[in-house]
N, C-alpha and C positions, 0 to 999 in steps of 0.2 A: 504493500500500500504506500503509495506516493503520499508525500505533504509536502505542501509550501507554509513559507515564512514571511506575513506583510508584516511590515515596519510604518507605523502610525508616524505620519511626519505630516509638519505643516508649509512643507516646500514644496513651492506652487509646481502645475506641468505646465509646460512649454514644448510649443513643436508642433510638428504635422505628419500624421500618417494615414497609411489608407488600408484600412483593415481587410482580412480575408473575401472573396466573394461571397454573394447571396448562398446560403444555405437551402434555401424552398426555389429556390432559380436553380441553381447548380442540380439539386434531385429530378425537377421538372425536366432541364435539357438532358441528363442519360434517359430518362424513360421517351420524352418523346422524338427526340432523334435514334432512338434504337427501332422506332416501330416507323421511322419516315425513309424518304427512298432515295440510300446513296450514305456520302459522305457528307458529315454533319463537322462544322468546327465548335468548342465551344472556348470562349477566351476568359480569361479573368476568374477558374473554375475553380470552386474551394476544394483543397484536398483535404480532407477530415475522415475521421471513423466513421462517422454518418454516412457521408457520400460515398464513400468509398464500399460502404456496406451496398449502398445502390448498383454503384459499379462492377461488381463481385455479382450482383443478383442477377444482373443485364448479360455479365458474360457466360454465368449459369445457363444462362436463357439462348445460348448459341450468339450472342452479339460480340465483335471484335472493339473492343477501347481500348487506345493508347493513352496514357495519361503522363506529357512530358511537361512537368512543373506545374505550373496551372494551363494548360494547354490541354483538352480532350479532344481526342479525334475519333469520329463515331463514325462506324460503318454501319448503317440502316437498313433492315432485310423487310420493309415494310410491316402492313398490320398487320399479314397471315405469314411472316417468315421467323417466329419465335421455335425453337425447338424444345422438346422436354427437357428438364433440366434430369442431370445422373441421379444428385444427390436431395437433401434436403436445402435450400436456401436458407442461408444463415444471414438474417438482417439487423444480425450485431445489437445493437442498443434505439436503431432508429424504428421509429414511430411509424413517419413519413413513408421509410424504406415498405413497412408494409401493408398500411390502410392503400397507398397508391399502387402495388404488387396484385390489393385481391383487387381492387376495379379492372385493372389488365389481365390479370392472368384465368378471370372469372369467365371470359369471351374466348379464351384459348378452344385446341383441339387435343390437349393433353394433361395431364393429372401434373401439381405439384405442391411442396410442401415449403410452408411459413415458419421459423422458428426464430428464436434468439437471445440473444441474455437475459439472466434471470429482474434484470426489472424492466425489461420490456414484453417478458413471459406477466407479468404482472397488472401490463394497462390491459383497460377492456377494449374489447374487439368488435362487440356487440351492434355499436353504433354505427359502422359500416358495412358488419354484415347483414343485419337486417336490411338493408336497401338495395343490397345487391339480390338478395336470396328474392326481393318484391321482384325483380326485372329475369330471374331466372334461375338467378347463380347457384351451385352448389357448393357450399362451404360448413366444413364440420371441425368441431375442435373441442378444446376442452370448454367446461360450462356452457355446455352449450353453444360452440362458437365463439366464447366470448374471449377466451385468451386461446393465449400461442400454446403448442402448434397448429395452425390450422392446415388442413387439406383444401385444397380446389379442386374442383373436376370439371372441365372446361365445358360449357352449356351454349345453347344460342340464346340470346337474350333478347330480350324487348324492353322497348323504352316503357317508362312510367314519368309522371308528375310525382317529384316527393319533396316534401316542405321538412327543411332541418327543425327539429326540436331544439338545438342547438347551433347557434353559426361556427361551423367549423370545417378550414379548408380545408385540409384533408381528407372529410368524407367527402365534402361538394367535389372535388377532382379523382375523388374514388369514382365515384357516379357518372362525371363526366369521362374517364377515359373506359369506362363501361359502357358509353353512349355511343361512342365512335365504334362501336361493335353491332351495335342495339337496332332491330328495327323499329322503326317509327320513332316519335322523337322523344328525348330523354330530355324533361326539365327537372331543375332543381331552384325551390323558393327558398330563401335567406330570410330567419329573424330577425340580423342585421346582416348587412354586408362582413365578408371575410376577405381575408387579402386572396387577390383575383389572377397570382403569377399563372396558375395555368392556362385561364381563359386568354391572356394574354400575348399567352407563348403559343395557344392552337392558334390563334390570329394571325398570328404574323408566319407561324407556319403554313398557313391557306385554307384552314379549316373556318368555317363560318359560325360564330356565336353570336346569339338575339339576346341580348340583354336588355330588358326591362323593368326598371325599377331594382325589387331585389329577388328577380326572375333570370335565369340563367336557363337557354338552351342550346341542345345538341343535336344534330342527324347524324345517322350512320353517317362515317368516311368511305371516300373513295380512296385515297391517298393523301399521304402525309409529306409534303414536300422537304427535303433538308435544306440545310443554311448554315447560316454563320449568327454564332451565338455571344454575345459580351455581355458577361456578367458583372451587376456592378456589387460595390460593397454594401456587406450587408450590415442594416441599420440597427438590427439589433446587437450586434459588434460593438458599432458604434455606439450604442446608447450606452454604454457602461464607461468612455472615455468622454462622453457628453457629459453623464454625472459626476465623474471623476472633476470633471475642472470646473462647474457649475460650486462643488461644495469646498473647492479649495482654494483660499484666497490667490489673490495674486494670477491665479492659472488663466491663460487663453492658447488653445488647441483647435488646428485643424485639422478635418476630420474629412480626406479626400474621396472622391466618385461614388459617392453611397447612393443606394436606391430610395426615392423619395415619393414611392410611388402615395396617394394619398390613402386607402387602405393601410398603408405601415407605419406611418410618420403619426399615430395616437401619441409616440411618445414625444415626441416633440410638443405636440398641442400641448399634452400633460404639464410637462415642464414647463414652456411659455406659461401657461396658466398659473404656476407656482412661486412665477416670477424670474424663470432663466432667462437668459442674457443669450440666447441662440439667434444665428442667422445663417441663412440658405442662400449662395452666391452659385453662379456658374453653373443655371440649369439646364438641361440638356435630355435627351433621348438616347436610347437605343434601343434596336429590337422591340420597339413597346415599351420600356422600359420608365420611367423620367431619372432622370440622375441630377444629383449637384453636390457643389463642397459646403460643410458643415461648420460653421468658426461658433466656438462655446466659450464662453467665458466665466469669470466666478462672479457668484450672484447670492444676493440674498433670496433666499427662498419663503415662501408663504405655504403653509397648511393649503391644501385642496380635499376636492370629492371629487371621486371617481365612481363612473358606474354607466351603466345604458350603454350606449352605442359606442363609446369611447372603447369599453373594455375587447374586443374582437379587433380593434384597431393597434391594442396595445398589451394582448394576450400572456407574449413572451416575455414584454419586457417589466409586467407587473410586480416580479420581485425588486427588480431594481428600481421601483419606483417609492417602493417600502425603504429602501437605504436613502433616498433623498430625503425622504418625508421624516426621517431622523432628525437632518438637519435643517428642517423648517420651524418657519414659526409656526404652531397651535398644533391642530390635530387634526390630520390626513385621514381622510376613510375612502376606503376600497370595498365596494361590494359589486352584486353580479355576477363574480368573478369565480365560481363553484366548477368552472373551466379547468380553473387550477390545481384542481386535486385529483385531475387524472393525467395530467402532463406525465414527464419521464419520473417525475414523485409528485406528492402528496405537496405542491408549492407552497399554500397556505399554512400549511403545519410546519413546512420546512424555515422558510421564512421569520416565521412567530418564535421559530426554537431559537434559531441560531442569533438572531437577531438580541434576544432577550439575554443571551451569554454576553452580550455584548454591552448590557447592560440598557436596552432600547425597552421604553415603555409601550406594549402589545398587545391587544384584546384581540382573540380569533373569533371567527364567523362564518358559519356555514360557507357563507359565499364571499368570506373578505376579512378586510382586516380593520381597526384602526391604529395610529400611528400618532404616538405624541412628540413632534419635534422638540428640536432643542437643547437635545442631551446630551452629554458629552458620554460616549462609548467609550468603552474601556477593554484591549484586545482579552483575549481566549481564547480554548481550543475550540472550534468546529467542524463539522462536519459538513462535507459537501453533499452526503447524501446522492452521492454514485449520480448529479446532475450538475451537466456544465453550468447553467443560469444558474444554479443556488452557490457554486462555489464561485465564481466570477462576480456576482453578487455581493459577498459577502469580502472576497477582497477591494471592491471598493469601497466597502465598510471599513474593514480594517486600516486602508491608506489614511483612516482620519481620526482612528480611534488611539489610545494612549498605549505604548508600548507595542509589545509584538502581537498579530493574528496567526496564529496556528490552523490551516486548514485540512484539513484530513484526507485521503484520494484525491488530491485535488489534479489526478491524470485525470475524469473524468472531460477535463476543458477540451481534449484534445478533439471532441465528438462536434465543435464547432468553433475554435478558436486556436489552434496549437500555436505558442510561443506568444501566449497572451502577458502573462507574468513577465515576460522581458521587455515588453512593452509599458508596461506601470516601469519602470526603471530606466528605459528610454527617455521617457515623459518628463523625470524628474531631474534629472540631469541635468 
């Protein structure tokens, strides 16, 4: 078991960097330039345990990826050129890796199997498989389907209308790359809007999406065109060097080519709302994409509420918004956010624990949390909790807290951020 060492200091960062690629961009391009026709490029690709798991899945899948630096080169055998995979698909720790695997591999013409570490054997499965099983699919596992392993047995499917009980992209692009199989046509309603990289990425790859309101539909494909792919950084990266220089005096940080697409950027509003000192220069495109550069400075922060529409907007980055809300004036509340306790752990609990070691005032809640700023933390030992956002979290907690932060496994970063910790040390410099 790996641990890191933050050293609580009040000297400021300074500097400019450009964090790893998009994480939900980066999974999207191997899956759908694996199932489009030809050579696909993808540029600015994060390489992480996550993706990488994806990667691994795709070439299970008979698909050839090179992957030189952030560079992937995808050779595409169309929608009907998957092969059986030997073994069982191992999707490592990612989520992503497999709610997006049963929408695809549910439309196959071959059997295969879902597994992977024991706390992603742990999230429920349920909620994606019920909607595929409504359009056709057959998928069996334990509880019922609901955790890992699951089997598939490749079915012809047909579209449905299905309204998320919950906004959650992952199933919604479960669904949709289940629709490009599907006859007749496959919508999906949103309670709110969820971040929209897939519907984006079949766009630009030539697939037609009807978006209405928070209506989302698909027709069967004919074919999936390939391209060239730039991924830009990804903001929830970002957002944890956002709050790093937001709560330290003295600090201003640029924070270069991040994805700003307006689905992601809740954290942004959040903070603006809080009273951060953020601004957005040098906007741009790619691919669908919007991009721009991030300049964050230190800021007095104000107490907020969070909840409603905001929270799907700013899903992943709700722990770290709990270390801000430390060091605000009054008391932060987060609700709605019942999201979080099936992430890659129990967020809410993890959050409320580690944070309190810290010496931070914390009420937990079914759906949230509140947060009494103001208080000066004091390091400890914690526990990551086998989840990159709780430990990456919880070091920019420590960057401010008194003495040393002892973080326990904290290799789990590596599943979307490796060589993050040398970065807070760059910064300070």
């Amino acid at each position: 078991m790996s641990k890191e060492i933050i050293k609580g200091s009040s000297a400021p960062l300074r500097g400019e960097i450009t964090p790893p690629g998009d994480k939900s961009i980066s999974h999207r391009s191997l899956i759908l330039c694996s199932i489009a026709n030809g050579h696909s490029v993808v540029k600015d690709f994060l390489i992480s345990d996550d993706t990488l798991s994806t990667a691994n899945a795709m070439r299970a899948l008979g698909i050839t990826i090179g992957i030189n630096g952030t560079q992937a080169d995808i050779i595409g055998k169309g929608l009907y050129g998957l092969q059986e995979p030997e073994k069982v698909i191992d999707c490592g720790n990612s989520g992503t890796t497999t709610r997006l695997l049963c929408g695809l591999l549910s439309a196959q013409v071959f059997t295969s199997i879902l597994d992977g570490d024991k706390y992603l054997q742990a999230r429920p499965m349920r909620r994606v498989v019920g909607p595929l099983s409504l359009m056709g699919a057959q998928i069996t596992g334990k509880e019922d389907g609901n955790k890992l392993p699951l089997t598939i047995t490749g079915s012809k499917l047909k579209g449905i209308s299905y309204e998320l009980p919950v906004a959650s992209a992952q199933v919604k692009s479960a669904i949709l790359l289940a629709g490009l199989y599907a006859q007749g046509e496959t919508e999906v309603i949103e309670p709110e809007p969820s971040r929209d990289h897939t519907e984006r990425m079949l766009s630009y790859l030539g697939i037609p999406i009807e978006k209405s309101g928070n209506s989302i539909k698909i027709i069967k494909a004919e074919r999936i065109e390939s391209g060239e792919i730039i991924v830009p950084a990804d903001i929830s990266s970002a957002a944890f060097f956002i709050v790093a220089a937001l709560i330290t005096p003295g600090s201003e940080v640029l924070i270069k080519n991040v994805g700003i697409s307006p689905l992601r950027t809740g954290i942004i509003d959040i903070l603006k709302n809080m009273g951060g000192n953020i601004d957005i220069i040098n906007e741009r495109e790619a691919n669908g994409e919007p991009i721009g550069d991030i300049i964050a400075r230190s800021s007095d922060l104000h107490a907020t509420e969070i909840s409603g529409e905001l929270i799907p907007k700013a899903i992943d980055e709700l722990p770290l918004v709990a270390v801000a809300a430390c060091f605000a004036e009054g008391e932060s509340l987060i609700r709605d956010a019942r999201e979080l306790r099936v992430k890659e752990t129990d967020r809410i609990k993890a959050m409320a624990t580690e944070l309190r070691k810290l010496g931070a005032r914390i009420e937990e809640f079914e759906d949230g949390m509140s947060i009494h700023g103001s208080e000066s933390l004091t390091g400890s030992t914690c526990s990551s909790w086998g989840d990159h956002r709780i430990a990456m979290s919880i070091a920019i907690a420590g960057t401010r807290a008194k003495g040393e932060t002892e973080i326990l496994d904290a290799e789990c970063v590596s599943v979307s951020y490796p060589g993050f910790f040398k970065v807070i040390d760059e910064l300070r410099q």
